[in-house]
C-alpha positions in Angstrom: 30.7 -52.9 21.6 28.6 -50.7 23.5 26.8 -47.4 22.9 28.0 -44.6 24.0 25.7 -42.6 26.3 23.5 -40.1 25.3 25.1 -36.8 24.8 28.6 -37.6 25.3 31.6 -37.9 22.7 31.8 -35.3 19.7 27.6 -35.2 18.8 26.3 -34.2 21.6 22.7 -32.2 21.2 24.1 -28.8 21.6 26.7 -29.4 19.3 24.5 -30.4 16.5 22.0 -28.1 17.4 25.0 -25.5 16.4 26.3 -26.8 13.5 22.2 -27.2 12.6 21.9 -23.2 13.1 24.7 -22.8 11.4 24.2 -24.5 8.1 20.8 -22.4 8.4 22.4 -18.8 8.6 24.0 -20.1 5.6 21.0 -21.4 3.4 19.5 -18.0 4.6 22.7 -15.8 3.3 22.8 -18.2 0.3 19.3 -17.6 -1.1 19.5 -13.5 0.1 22.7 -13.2 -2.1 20.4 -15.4 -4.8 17.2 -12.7 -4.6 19.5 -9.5 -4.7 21.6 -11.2 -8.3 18.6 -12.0 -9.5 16.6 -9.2 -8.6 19.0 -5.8 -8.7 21.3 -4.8 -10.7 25.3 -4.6 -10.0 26.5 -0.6 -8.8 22.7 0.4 -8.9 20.9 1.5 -5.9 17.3 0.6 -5.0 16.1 3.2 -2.4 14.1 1.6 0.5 14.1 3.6 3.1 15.7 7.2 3.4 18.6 5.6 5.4 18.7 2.4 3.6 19.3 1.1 0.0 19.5 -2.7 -1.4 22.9 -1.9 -4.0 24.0 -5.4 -5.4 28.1 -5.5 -5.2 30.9 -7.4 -5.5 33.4 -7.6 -2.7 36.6 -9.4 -3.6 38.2 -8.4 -0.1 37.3 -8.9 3.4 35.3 -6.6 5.6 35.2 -3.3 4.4 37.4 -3.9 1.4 40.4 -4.8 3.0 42.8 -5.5 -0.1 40.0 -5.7 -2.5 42.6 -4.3 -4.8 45.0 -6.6 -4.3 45.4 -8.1 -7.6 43.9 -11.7 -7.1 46.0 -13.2 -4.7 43.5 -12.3 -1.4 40.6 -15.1 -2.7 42.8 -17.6 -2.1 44.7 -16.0 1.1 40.9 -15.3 2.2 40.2 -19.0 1.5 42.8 -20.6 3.2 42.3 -18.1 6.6 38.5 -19.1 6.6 38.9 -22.7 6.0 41.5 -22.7 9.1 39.6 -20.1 11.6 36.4 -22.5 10.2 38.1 -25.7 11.1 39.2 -24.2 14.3 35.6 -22.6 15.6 34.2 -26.3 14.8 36.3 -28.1 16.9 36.2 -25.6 19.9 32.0 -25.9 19.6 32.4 -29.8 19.6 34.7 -29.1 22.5 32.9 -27.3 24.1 31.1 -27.6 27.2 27.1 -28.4 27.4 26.7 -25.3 29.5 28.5 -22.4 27.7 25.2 -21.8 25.7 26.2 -18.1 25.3 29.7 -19.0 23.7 27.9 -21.7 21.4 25.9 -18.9 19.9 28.3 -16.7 19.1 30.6 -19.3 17.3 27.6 -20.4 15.5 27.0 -17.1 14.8 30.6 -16.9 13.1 30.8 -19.9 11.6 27.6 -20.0 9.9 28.8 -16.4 8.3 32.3 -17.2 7.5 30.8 -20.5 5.6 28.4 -18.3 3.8 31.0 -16.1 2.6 33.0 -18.7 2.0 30.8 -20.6 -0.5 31.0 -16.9 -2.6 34.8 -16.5 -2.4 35.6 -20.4 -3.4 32.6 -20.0 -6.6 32.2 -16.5 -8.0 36.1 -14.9 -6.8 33.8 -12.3 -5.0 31.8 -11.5 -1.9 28.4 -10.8 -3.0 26.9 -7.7 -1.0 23.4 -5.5 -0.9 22.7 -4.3 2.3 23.3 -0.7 1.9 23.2 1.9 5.1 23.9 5.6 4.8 23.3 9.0 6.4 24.2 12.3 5.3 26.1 11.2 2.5 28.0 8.4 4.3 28.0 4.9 3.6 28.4 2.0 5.8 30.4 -0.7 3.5 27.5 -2.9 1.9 27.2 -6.3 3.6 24.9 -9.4 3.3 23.6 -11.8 5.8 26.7 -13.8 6.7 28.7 -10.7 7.5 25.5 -9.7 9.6 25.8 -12.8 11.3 30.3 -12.6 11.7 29.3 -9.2 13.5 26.8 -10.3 15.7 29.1 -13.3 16.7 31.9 -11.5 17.1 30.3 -8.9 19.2 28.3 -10.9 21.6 31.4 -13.1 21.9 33.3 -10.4 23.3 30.3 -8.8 25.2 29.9 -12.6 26.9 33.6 -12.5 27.6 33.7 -9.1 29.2 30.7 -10.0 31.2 32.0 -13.3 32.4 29.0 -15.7 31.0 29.6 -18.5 29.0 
């Protein structure tokens, strides 16, 4: 049977270039989330930067809290929704054309994040967040890497849409 050609069918070099950058966004948010358990402690701020604290949390929502108080049931709704959007932003980036470079990196972008978060939700029943912003006695809701990287995603996917580039 022959081989197929170089950079065609499911593997191609972009593709596993992507799911590469992925896994590395989420050995990145992985060992973060490692440092700020090991190293703060839970509710208590560490002030680095008037603007800027490192609080260690525990998020058992989604972003900003969204039914954090929702009695248990949202890990495994959370879960299940990740696991499909996951699924679903693989196959489009082995689908996806060679020259859509800009779309690549924000799925990767996404994916990477949602895995990260993932691996919490499916281990501990929690997000783990530290990333603290504020200004004049507002808070940002704490985040970590992978939601960094969900954003970023997210944004330039839309950006890249609006703009027309792929």
């Amino acid at each position: 049977m022959p081989e197929p050609a170089a950079g065609r069918g499911p593997f191609t070099k972009p593709a596993a270039r992507a799911f590469g950058l992925a896994a590395a966004i989420v050995v990145l948010d992985q060992i973060t989330k490692l440092w700020a358990v090991s190293a703060l402690e839970l509710y208590r701020p560490v002030e680095v930067l008037p603007f800027f604290n490192l609080t260690l949390l525990h998020n058992t929502g989604a972003a900003f809290s969204f039914l954090a108080d929702a009695g248990g049931w949202q890990r495994w709704f959370f879960t299940v929704l990740t696991l499909v959007i996951g699924v679903g932003i693989a196959i489009w980036l082995l689908r996806l054309p060679a020259h859509e470079r800009f779309t690549r990196a924000s799925l990767t972008l996404i994916l990477g994040g949602a895995i990260g978060n993932l691996i919490d939700r499916v281990r501990l029943g929690y997000v783990i967040d530290f990333l603290d912003f504020h200004a004049a006695g507002w808070h940002w809701p704490a985040f970590n890497v992978a939601d960094a990287a969900i954003s970023c995603g997210a944004v330039l996917l839309i950006v890249f849409g609006l703009l027309g580039r792929s």
